[in-house]
TORRO-128911 format. One record per residue (C-alpha): residue number from 1; residue in one letter; x, y, z. Coordinates in steps of 0.02 Angstrom, whole numbers, plus 50000, padded with zeros to 5 digits. Example, Ala and Ser with C-alpha at 12.3 -4.5 7.8 and 13.67 -1.06 7.14 Angstrom:
BEGIN
- fiza_lopa_east_north_up
- 1_A_50615_49775_50390
- 2_S_50684_49947_50357
***
This chain:
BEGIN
- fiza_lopa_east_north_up
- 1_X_50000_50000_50000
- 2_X_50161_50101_50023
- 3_X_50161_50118_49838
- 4_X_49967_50186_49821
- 5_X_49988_50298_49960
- 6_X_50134_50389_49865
- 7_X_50033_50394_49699
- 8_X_49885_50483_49802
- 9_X_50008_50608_49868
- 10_X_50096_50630_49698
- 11_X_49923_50689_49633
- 12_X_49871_50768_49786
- 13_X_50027_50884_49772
- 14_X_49995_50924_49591
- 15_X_49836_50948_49612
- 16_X_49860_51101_49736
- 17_X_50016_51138_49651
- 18_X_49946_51196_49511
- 19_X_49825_51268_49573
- 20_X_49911_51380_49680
- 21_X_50032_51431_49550
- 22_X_49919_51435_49391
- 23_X_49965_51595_49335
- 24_X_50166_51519_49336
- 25_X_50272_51396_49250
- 26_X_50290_51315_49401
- 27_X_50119_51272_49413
- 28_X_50136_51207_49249
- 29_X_50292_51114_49315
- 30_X_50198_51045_49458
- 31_X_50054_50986_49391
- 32_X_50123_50866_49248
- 33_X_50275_50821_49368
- 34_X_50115_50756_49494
- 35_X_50055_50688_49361
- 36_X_50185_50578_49293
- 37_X_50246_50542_49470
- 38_X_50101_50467_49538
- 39_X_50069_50360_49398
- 40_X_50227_50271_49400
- 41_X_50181_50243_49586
- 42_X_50012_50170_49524
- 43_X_50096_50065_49417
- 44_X_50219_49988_49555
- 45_X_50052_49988_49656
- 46_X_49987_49882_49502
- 47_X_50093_49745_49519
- 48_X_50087_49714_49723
- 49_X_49910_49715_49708
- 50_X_49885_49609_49542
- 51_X_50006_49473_49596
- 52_X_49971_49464_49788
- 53_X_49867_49312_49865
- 54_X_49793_49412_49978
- 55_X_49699_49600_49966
- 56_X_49811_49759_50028
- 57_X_49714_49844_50148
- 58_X_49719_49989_50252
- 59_X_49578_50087_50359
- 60_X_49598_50255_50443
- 61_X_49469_50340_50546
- 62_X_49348_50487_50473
- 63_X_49230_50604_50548
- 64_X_49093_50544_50422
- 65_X_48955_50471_50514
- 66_X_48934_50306_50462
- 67_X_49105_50324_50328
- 68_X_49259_50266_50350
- 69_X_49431_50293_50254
- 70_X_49457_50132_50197
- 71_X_49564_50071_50047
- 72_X_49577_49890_49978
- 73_X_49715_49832_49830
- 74_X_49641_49668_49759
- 75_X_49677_49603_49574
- 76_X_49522_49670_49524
- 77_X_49563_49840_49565
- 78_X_49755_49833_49523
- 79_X_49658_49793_49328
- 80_X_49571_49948_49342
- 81_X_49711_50034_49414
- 82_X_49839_49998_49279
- 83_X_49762_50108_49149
- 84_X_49714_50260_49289
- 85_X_49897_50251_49291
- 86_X_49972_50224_49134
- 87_X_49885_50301_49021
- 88_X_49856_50461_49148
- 89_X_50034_50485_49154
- 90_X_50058_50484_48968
- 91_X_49937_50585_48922
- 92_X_50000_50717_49035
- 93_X_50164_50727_48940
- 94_X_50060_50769_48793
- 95_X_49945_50859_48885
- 96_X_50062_51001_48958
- 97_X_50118_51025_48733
- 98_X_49964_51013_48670
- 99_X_49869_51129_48816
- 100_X_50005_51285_48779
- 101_X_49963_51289_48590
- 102_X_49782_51268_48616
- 103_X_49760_51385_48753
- 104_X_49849_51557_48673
- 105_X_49959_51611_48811
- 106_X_49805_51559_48929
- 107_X_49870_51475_49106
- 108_X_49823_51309_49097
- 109_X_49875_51275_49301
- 110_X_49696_51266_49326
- 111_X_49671_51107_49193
- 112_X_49819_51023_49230
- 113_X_49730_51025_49460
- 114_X_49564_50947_49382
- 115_X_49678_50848_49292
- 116_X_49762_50767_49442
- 117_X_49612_50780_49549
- 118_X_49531_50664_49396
- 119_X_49663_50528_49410
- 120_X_49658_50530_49603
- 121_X_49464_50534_49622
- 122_X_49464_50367_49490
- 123_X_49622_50274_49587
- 124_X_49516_50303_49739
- 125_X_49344_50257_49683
- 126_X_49431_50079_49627
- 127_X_49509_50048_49795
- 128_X_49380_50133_49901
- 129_X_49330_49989_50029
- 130_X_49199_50102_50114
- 131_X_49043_50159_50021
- 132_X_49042_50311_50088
- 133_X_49229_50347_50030
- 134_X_49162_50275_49853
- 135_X_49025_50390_49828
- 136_X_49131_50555_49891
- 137_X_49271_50480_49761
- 138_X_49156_50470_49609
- 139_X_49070_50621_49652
- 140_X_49245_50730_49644
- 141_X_49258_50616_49494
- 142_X_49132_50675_49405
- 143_X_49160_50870_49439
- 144_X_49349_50856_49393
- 145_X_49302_50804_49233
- 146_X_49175_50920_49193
- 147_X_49285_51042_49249
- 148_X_49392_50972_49114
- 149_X_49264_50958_48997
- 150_X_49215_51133_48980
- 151_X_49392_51204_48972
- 152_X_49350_51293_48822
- 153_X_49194_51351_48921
- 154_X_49182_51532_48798
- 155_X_49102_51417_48655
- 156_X_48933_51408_48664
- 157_X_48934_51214_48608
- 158_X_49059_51160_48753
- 159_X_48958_51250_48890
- 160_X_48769_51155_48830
- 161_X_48899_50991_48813
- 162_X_48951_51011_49000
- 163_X_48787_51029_49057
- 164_X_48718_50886_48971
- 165_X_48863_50777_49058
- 166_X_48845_50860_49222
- 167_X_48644_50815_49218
- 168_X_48655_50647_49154
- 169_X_48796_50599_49302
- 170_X_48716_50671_49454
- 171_X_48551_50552_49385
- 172_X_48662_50417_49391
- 173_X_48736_50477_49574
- 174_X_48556_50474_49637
- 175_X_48540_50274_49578
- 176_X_48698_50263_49670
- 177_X_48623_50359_49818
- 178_X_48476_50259_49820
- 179_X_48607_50090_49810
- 180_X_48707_50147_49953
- 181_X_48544_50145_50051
- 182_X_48499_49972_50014
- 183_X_48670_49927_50033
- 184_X_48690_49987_50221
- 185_X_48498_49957_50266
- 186_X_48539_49749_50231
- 187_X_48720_49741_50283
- 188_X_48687_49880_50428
- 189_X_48887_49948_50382
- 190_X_48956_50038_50239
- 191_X_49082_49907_50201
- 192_X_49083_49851_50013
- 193_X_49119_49678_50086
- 194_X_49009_49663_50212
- 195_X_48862_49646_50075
- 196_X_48925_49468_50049
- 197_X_48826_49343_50121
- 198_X_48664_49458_50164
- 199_X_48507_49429_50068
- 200_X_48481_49598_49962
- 201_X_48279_49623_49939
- 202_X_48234_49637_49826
- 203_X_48400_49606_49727
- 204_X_48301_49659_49560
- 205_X_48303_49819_49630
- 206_X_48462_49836_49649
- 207_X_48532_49765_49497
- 208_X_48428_49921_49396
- 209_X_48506_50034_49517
- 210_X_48685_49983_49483
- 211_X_48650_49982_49318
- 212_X_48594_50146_49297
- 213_X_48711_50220_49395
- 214_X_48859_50127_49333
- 215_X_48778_50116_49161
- 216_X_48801_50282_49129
- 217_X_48964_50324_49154
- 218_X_49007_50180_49053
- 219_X_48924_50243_48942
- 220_X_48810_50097_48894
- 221_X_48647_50110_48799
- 222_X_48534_50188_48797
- 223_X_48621_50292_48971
- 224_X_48765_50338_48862
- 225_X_48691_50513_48758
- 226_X_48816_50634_48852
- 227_X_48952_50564_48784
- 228_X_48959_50597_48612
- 229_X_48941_50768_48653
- 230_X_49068_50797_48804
- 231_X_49203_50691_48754
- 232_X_49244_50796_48592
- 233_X_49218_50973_48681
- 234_X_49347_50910_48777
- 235_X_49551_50947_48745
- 236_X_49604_50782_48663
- 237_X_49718_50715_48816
- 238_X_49558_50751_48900
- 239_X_49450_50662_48782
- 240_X_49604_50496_48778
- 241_X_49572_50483_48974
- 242_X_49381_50490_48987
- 243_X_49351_50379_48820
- 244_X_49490_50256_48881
- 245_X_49485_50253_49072
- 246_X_49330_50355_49162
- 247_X_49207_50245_49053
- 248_X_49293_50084_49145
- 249_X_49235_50165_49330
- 250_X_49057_50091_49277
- 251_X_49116_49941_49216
- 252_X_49227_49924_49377
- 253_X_49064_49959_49484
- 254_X_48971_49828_49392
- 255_X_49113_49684_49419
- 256_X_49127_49745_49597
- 257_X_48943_49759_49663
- 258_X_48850_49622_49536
- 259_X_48918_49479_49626
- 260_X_48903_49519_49813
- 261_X_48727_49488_49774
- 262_X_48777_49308_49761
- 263_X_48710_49193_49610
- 264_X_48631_49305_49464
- 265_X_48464_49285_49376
- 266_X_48449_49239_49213
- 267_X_48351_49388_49192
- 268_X_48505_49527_49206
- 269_X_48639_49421_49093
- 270_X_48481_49457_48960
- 271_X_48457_49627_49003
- 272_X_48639_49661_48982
- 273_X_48684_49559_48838
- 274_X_48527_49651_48729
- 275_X_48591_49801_48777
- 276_X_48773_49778_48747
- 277_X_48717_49726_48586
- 278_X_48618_49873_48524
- 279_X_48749_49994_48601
- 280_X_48911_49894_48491
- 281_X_48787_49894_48314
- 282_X_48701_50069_48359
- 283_X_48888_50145_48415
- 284_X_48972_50079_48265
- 285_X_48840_50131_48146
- 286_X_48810_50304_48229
- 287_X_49008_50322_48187
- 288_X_49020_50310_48019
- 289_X_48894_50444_47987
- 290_X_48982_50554_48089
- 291_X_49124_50688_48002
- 292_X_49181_50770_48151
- 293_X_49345_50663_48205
- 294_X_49310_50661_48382
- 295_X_49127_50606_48375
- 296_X_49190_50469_48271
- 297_X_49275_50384_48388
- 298_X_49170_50442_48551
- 299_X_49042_50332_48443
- 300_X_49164_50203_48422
- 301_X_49181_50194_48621
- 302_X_48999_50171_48634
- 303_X_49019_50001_48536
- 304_X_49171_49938_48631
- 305_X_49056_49987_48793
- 306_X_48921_49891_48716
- 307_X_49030_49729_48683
- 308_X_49123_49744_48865
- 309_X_48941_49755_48900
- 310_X_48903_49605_48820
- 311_X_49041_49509_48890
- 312_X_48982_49536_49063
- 313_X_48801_49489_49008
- 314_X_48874_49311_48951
- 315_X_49010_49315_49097
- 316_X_48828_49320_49224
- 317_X_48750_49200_49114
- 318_X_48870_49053_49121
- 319_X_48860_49093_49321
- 320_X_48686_49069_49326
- 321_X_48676_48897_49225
- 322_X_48835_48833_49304
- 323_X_48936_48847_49131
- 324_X_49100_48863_49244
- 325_X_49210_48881_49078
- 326_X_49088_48974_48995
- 327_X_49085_49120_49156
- 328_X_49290_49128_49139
- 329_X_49307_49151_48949
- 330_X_49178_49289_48976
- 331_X_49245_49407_49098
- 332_X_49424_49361_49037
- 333_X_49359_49438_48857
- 334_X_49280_49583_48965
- 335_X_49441_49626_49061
- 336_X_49554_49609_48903
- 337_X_49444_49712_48814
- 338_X_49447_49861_48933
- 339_X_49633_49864_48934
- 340_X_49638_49825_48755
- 341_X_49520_49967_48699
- 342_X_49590_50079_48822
- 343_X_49759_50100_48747
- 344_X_49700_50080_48552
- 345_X_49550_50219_48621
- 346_X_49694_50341_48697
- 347_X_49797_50327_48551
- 348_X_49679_50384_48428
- 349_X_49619_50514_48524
- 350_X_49797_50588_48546
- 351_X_49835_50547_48362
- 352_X_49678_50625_48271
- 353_X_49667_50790_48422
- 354_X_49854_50819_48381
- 355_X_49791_50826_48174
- 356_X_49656_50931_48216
- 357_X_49753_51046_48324
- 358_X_49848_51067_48168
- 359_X_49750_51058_48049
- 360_X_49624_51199_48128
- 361_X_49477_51101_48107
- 362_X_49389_50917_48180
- 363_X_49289_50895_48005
- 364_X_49333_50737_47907
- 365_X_49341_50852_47754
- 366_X_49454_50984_47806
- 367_X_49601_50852_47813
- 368_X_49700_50758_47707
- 369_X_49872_50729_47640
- 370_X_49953_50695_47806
- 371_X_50017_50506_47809
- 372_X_50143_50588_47677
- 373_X_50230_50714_47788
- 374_X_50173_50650_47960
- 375_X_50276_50476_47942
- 376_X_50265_50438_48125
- 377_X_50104_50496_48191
- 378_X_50015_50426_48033
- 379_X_50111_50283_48066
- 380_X_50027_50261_48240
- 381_X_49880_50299_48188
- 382_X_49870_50173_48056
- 383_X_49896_50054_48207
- 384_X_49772_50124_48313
- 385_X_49650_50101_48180
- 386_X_49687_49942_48133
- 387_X_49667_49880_48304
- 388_X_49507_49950_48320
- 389_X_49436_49880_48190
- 390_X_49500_49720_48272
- 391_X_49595_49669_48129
- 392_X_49686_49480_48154
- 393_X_49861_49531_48237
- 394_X_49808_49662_48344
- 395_X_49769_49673_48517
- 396_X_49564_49721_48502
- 397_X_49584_49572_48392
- 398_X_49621_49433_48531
- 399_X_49464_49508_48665
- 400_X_49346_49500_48525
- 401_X_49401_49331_48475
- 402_X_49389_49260_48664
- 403_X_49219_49339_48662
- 404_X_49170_49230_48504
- 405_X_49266_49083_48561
- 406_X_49145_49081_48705
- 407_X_48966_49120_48612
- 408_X_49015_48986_48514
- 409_X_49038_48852_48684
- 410_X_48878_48923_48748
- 411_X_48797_48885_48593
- 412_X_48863_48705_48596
- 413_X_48826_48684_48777
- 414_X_48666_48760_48794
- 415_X_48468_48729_48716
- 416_X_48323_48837_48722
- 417_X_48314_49037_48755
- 418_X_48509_49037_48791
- 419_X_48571_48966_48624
- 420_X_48463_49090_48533
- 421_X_48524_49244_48615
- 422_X_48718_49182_48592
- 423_X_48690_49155_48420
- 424_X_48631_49308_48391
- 425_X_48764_49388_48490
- 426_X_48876_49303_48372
- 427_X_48808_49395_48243
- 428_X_48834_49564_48332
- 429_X_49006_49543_48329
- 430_X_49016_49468_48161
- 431_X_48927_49644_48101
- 432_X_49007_49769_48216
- 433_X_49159_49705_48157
- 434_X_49131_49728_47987
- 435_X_49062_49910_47984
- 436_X_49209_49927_48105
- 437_X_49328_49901_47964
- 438_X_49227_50020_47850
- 439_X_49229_50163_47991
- 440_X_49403_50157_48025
- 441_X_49455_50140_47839
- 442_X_49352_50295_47801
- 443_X_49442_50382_47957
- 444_X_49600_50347_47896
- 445_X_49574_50372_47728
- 446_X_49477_50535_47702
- 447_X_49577_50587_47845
- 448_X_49764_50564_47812
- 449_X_49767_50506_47628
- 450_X_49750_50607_47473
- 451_X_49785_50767_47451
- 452_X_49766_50899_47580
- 453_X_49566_50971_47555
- 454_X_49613_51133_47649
- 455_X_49754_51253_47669
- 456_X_49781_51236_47840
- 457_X_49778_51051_47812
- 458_X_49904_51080_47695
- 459_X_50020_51204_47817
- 460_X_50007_51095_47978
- 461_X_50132_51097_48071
- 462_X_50209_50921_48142
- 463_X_50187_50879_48330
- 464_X_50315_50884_48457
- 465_X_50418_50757_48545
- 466_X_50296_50773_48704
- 467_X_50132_50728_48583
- 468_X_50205_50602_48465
- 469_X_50311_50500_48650
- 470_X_50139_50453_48718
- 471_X_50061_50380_48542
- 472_X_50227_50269_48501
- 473_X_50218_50194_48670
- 474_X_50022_50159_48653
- 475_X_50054_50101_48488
- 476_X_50172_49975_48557
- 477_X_50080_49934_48713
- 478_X_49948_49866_48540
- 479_X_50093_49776_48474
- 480_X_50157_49701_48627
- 481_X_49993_49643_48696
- 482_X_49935_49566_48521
- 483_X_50119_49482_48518
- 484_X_50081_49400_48688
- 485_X_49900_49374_48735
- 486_X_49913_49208_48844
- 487_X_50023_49307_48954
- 488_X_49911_49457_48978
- 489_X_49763_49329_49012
- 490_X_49849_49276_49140
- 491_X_49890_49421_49247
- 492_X_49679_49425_49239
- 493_X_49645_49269_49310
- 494_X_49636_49323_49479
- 495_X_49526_49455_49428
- 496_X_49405_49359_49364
- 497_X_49401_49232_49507
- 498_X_49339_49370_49603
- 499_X_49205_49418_49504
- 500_X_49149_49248_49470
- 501_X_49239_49136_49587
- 502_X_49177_48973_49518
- 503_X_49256_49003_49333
- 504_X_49382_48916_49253
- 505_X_49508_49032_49158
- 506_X_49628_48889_49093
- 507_X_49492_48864_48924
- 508_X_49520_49041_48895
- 509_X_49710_49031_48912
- 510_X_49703_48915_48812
- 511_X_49613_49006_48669
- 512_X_49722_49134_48689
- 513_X_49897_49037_48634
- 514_X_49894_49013_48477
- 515_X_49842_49203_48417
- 516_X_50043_49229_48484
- 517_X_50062_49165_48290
- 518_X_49945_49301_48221
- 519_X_50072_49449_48226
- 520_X_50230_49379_48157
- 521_X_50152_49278_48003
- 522_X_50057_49442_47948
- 523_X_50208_49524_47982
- 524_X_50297_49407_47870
- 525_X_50173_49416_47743
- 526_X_50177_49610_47715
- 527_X_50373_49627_47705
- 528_X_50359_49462_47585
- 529_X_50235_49572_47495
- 530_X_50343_49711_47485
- 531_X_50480_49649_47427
- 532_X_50401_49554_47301
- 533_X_50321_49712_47234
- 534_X_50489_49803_47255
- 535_X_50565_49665_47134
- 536_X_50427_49681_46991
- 537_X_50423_49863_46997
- 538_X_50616_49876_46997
- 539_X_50627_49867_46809
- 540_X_50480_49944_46753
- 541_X_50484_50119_46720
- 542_X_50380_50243_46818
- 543_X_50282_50360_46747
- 544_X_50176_50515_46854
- 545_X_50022_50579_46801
- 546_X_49873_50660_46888
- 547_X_49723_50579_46952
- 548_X_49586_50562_46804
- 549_X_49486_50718_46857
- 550_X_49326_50647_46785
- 551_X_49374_50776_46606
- 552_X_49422_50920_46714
- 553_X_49544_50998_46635
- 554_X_49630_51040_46844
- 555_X_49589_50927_46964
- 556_X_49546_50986_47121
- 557_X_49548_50924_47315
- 558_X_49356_50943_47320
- 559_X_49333_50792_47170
- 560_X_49415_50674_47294
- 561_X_49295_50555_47379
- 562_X_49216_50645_47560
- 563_X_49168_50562_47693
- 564_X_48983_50586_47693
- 565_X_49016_50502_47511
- 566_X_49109_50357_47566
- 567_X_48993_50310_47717
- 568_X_48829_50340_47595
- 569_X_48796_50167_47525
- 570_X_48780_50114_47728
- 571_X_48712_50255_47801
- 572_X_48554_50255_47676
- 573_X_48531_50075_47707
- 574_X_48525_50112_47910
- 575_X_48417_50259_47886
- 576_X_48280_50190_47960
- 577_X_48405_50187_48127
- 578_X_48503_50338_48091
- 579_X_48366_50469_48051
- 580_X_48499_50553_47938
- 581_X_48431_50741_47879
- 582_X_48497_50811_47737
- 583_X_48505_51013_47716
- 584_X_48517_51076_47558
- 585_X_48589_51265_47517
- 586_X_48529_51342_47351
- 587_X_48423_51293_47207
- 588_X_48416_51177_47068
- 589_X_48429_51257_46904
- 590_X_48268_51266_46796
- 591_X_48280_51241_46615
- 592_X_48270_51407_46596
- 593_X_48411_51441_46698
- 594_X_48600_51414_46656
- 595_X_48651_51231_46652
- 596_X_48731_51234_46834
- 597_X_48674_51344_46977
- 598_X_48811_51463_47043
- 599_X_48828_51399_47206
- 600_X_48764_51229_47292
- 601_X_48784_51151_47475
- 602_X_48728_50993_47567
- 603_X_48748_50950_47751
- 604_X_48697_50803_47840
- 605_X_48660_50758_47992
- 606_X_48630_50617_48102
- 607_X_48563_50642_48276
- 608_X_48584_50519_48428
- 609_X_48422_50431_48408
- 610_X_48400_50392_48603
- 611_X_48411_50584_48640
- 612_X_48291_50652_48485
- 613_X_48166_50504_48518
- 614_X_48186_50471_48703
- 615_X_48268_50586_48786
- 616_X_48198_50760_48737
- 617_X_48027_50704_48730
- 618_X_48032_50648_48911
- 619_X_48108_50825_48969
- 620_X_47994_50895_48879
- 621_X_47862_50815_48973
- 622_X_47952_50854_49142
- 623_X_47950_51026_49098
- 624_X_47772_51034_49063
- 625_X_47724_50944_49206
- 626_X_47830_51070_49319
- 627_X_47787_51235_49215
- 628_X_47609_51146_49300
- 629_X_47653_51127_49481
- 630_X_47714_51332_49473
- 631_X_47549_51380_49428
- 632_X_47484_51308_49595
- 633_X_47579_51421_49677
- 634_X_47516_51606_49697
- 635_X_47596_51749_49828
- 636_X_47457_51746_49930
- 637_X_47472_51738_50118
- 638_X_47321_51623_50122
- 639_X_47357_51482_50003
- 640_X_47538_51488_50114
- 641_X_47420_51462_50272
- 642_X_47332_51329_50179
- 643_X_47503_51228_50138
- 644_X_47557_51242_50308
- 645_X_47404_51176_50376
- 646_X_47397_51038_50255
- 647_X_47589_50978_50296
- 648_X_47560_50970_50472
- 649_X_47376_50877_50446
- 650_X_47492_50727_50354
- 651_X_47631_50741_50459
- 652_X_47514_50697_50630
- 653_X_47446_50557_50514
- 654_X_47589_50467_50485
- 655_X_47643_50514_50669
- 656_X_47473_50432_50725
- 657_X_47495_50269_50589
- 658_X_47617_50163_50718
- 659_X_47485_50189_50875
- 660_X_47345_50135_50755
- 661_X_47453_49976_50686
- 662_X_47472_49934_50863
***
């Protein structure tokens, strides 16, 4: 614990550090130093509490009635952990760059306090063993990242972004609120561990209540319609963190609360595995019709929520009809994924916020050209993409496989209701991941390839050192995990016996082995490639000519394919889903007219369908229903006299209801 406890100072310091000195370098200084400090001591804390037989514990005392400031390091929070620290370091590095050329001489002391107060608040929520101590953690959670979020708070869009985030988490707190309560009112003590063995009634109950308030922040359908909005009004470091590690705090709540309630019903791995099913086709889909960079991939973490999602949904259901084998491939494909995707997640978001920093603009068709003259972030990014679309070799590629591996037992074990909702889960995956490959070709390809479709696409300026550090090593965190994934299943197993303590892991080991094979034979088989093309183009002679400009006599960037273009053949078949509108600017010439009009725009654009068809009818209603209730009310000392008498008429009823029982 010696380890954790210098990682919560680290951030503590930077934290008030920076924001002491905010208007100085050395609050600059202090906060990234904190930053980078405490998550190497998170990662030291990592490894004692991943490999340790027994949980690290400490427990203080705190004025709190009822509290307590408790803190437990178990495998299951040392997997959570890891990323908190890892990736929070590096993305400070970039962060402290990237902040002083988006911010215009601004200070940016105060970001880089939330900043630390972000990564401290999420390493305590994981190792919180007291409930109260959990809630105050996510709570100073969720306003250090809003903080974050509306950084750029003078833009109108950011402000109505960090509002929408702020609402839709303290809903979620009040599930959690309402949890606590049960929690304490059963176990009669705020210890997370003293739930086990107690009889939670009704446990229904409380299963919708940790799943809305965990749901949420994990952003899982249909609780997830703040994120596509906050995560891109966020600075991009800001964006890598929440997309890659504040999502996992719900998915850490879930594997930490769902089994103290002992054996689950069949009824929530259902519940969760339709839902983690619509969220990985409806995040993927709502992705490729999106042109803004950023919302493309805050999409694309709404489908790797819905397949961790999934995962868990199978993970419960092997539990409940004692599929031992079944349970550990599950929540070993849940874990992997969470690390996988986080480090794929954070590299694209550095990658693509460092291109739009540059390039002056998050639109899909503003960019262009770059892969050319930005050889080793294009590089990365290439990766990143490829191992998001969970291409064989990669590492997305090995959780996603698990995941199959063990539909496919289920579906061989089981009969009835069960095999027909793991087949179709198989075919989820099998369509996620192909619109997966479309979305992430389209990013990369409208996005770095060709030529440049604006100036200041083609003027951008290369990243720094401190940006392009953090992507290599993400980029070979992919590698390295891909290269090794029997290993890294391994250092989950103890995880995953204490979320489902009755799973076997060693099937899933096993299915993990042989994709060690993937990386070097395709690596093989693209050098063999290239050198065999090397060889027959050797002695041919090249010619250069421009692109056939469909009989333009000067081709321009505008004829190159757009990316509401390339997407088009999909999106119109999913239109019934998408609701895509389509604004048109101008008119269409009359025969009368000249042959082409003078000037002619379209923009589309596709909505979140939960929001337009859920969400904003139901405030709506709320505020009609309250606009109601103040119409009740008039200034009159009367109909005050009249309330008063009325409150204390029910209050001596209910005061009177216990003599009457009796």
């Amino acid at each position: 614990m010696t380890a954790l406890a210098i990682a919560f100072v680290c951030w503590t310091v930077g934290a008030i550090g920076a924001w002491l000195l905010r208007h100085r370098a050395a609050g600059t200084w202090l906060g990234a130093t904190g930053a980078i400090a405490g998550g190497v001591a998170g990662v030291v804390a990592t490894l004692d509490g991943m490999f340790s037989e027994s949980a690290l514990a400490w427990r203080g005392a705190w004025s709190v009635p009822g509290g307590a400031l408790g803190f437990r390091l178990d495998s299951l929070a040392a997997v959570f952990l890891l990323p908190i620290a890892v990736i929070g370091a590096l993305c400070a590095i970039y962060g402290v760059e990237y902040l002083r050329k988006h911010s215009h001489g601004r200070s940016i002391g105060g970001a880089l306090a939330a900043y630390n107060l972000l990564l401290l608040s999420m390493a305590a929520v994981v190792t919180a063993s007291d409930m109260v101590l959990f809630l105050v953690s996510w709570e100073l959670m969720t306003l250090s990242s809003w903080a974050l979020v509306i950084h750029d708070h003078d833009e109108r869009a950011v402000r109505a972004a960090g509002l929408e985030y702020l609402i839709a988490a303290h809903l979620a707190t009040i599930a959690l609120l309402l949890l606590a309560v049960f929690f304490a009112a059963r176990s009669g003590s705020f210890e997370i561990t003293a739930l086990i063995g107690h009889q939670v009634v009704p446990r229904g109950v409380f299963f919708v209540l940790a799943l809305i308030g965990f749901g949420t922040k994990a952003g899982i359908v249909p609780l997830h319609v703040w994120l596509p909005d906050a995560h891109p009004a966020a600075p991009s470091h800001v964006s890598a963190l929440m997309s890659a590690v504040m999502i996992t705090m719900g998915f850490y709540g879930l594997a930490r609360f769902l089994p103290l309630l002992g054996a689950p019903e069949l009824w929530w791995a259902y519940v969760l595995m339709t839902l983690g099913g619509v969220g990985a086709v409806g995040g993927v889909l709502f992705a490729i019709a999106q042109r803004d960079v950023k919302r493309v991939l805050a999409y694309s973490t709404i489908e790797n929520a819905g397949i961790v999602t999934l995962a868990i949904g199978l993970g419960l259901l092997g539990t409940a009809l004692g599929q031992p084998a079944l349970a550990g491939i599950a929540w070993m494909a849940a874990l992997l994924h969470i690390w996988n995707h986080a480090f794929a997640k954070a590299l694209l978001f550095l990658g693509f916020g460092a291109v739009a920093q540059a390039a002056q603009s998050r639109n899909l068709d503003a960019l262009g050209g770059l892969l050319r003259r930005w050889r080793v972030v294009g590089g990365v990014l290439v990766i990143g993409a490829a191992s998001m679309a969970a291409l064989p070799g990669l590492n997305i590629f090995t959780s996603e496989w698990l995941l199959v591996r063990g539909l496919f037992l289920g579906v061989l074990a089981l009969r009835g209701t069960p095999q027909v909702a793991l087949l179709s889960s198989v075919g989820v995956i099998a369509f996620t991941g192909g619109i997966a490959v479309a979305c992430f070709v389209r990013l990369i390809g409208i996005g770095l390839l060709g030529t440049p479709r604006t100036a200041e696409a083609a003027d951008a300026p290369s990243p720094g050192w401190a940006m392009r550090l953090p992507m290599l090593v993400f980029a070979a965190v992919c590698v390295l995990m891909a290269a090794s994934p029997a290993r890294v299943g391994a250092t989950l197993a103890n995880a995953v016996r204490i979320v489902a303590p009755s799973a076997e892991t060693g099937g899933a080991r096993a299915a993990l082995e042989p994709l060690a094979l993937l990386l070097p034979l395709i690596a093989a088989g693209l050098l063999l490639v290239v050198a065999l093309r090397g060889v027959a183009t050797s002695a041919l002679a090249r010619r250069r000519a421009p692109t056939w400009g469909c009989a333009y006599d000067a081709p321009t960037a505008a004829m190159q394919y757009s990316s509401t273009s390339f997407s088009e053949p999909l999106t119109r078949i999913m239109q019934p889903l998408l609701q895509t509108t389509t604004l048109q600017e101008g008119a269409l010439p009359s025969r009368a007219d000249a042959a082409l009009p003078s000037a002619m725009r379209w923009n589309s654009v596709t909505e979140d369908s939960a929001l337009v068809n859920l969400y904003q009818p139901l405030f709506a209603l709320v505020s009609r229903a309250s606009a109601r209730v103040r119409t009740l009310h008039t200034a009159r000392v009367t109909s005050s006299l009249l309330y008063v008498v009325g409150t204390v008429l029910v209050l001596l009823a209910l005061s009177l209801l216990p003599a009457v029982s009796r």
